[in-house]
Every structure is written in structure tokens, then in C-alpha cells.
C-alpha positions, 0 to 999 in steps of 0.5 A, a space after each residue: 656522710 652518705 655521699 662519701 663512699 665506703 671504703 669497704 664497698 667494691 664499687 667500680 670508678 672511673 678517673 676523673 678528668 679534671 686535669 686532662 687539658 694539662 697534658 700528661 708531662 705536665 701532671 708527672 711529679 718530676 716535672 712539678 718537682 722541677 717546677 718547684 726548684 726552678 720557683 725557689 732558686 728564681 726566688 732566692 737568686 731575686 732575694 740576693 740581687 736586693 742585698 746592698 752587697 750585690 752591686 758590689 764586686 771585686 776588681 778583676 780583669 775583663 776578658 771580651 770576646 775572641 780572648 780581648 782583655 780590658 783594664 781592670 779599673 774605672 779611672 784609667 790610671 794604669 793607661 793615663 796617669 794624668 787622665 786624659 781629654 775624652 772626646 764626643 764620638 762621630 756618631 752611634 747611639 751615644 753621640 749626644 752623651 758626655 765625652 768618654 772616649 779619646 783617639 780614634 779616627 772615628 768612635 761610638 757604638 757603630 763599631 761595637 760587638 757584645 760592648 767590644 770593638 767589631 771582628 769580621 767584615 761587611 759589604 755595603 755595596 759597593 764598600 767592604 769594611 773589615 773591623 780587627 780589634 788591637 791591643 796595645 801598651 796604652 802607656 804601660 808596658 801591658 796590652 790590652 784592648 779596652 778601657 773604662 771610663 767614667 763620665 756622671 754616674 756612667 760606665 763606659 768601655 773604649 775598645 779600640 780596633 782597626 777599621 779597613 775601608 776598601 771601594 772604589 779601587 782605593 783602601 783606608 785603614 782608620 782607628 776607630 773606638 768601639 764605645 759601649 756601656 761596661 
């Protein structure tokens, strides 16, 4: 008890110094009002993604990059009723996964984006590729640029464009599959 100050007393302290390598936006109670939200909705938005309804979504339409849209379901029945013959892509990172896609000139994930089919153009000299992505009917009379496929337990999405392919003082148009996980 004889440590402790008397609150009576007109002693002259000084701050301690305990917190001064913490800087003092640090010490503001704003900031650690701040960190205490951001820690509780870190927290409950983790809590939320182990509900077994968190893998669980409505079906709706996706929308890509540049206003592309995609078909909405999983077997492809809008486009293909019958299904279709997927085929291997020609090369990318998936060359060796089962077949998902079907009828490009060329498929895989070397003409992908974002998980959507390239825009733009790029020089590798001396050939300049330009990528357009295309929608099309695919059967029905909606267009659309994507569509998801399911091959084992994986999702995939078939995004289809146009590759141009000049050099050499020729060019090439080629239809090529953008192949990407959904």
C-alpha cells in the first residue's frame, strides 16, 4: 500500500513510455475500435463459410468480363440436350485432366482471362494474336459466350472466342476454347 500514490498528493508525473514504439495512430481508440470490428466480421464471415449451406447457391446466370454472359447450369442441357463428345484440349494447364470442352480448333487454359475466353492482342514477334471472345446460339436461340461442363467431381467453363493469327504476311482465324475451373 505504501507504493501506491495518494490521490490527494500534488506529485508531479511523468507518461510512461510503454506504448511509445506502437506509434501514435496506433494508440488512437478509433483505430483499435476499428481493429475490433474488422476482427469480428473476419470472424463471423469464417463462421459462415463452415455452414453446410455456404456451398449451396442459387442458380443464376454468370456474367464475364467485358458484359459476357454464360449458361446457368452445369449439365449443359440448354445448349446440348443429348450432351455432347467433350474432347482433350491441345494444350494449357489442363491437358492432361479429363475432356470437358468440345469444338475448337484449339482449347485450354492458354486462351483464358479471369476464367473467360482472352480480348485484346499480343505480339510475339514476329506473329501478333488477337483474341475476340463470340457469343453464340449453341443450339438455342440465346447467345451466350460460356458454358459449364462437369467431368469427376470438377467444374469447368468453355468460353469460346475467335483467335486471329497474323505473320509472315498471311493471317488465320481459329476458333479456340478458353478452358477454365467455374
Amino acid at each position: 500500500m505504501e507504493q501506491i500514490p495518494d490521490a490527494e498528493t500534488s506529485a508531479v508525473t511523468e507518461p510512461t513510455l510503454a506504448l511509445a514504439g506502437l506509434g501514435k495512430a496506433s494508440s488512437r481508440r478509433r483505430t483499435v475500435l476499428r481493429g475490433v470490428a474488422l476482427s469480428s466480421l473476419t470472424l463471423g464471415a469464417t463462421a459462415l463459410s463452415w455452414s453446410p449451406l455456404a456451398g449451396q447457391r442459387a442458380a443464376r446466370a454468370e456474367n464475364g468480363p467485358n458484359g459476357l454472359k454464360g449458361w446457368d447450369r452445369t449439365d449443359c442441357k440448354d445448349a446440348y440436350p443429348d450432351g455432347y463428345s467433350e474432347e482433350k484440349d491441345t494444350g494449357g494447364s489442363y491437358v492432361n485432366e479429363p475432356a470437358a470442352c468440345f469444338g475448337g480448333d484449339f482449347m485450354g487454359s492458354m486462351y483464358c482471362s479471369s476464367g473467360w475466353h482472352k480480348k485484346g492482342t499480343e505480339r510475339d514477334a514476329p506473329i501478333l494474336y488477337t483474341y475476340t471472345p463470340i457469343s453464340t446460339a449453341c443450339g438455342s436461340s440465346t447467345t451466350k459466350n460460356a458454358w459449364k461442363w462437369k467431368t469427376g467431381n470438377k467444374v469447368w467453363r468453355c468460353s469460346d472466342g475467335n483467335t486471329r493469327v497474323s505473320g509472315g504476311g498471311s493471317t488465320r482465324t481459329y476458333l479456340t476454347i478458353c478452358r477454365a475451373r467455374a
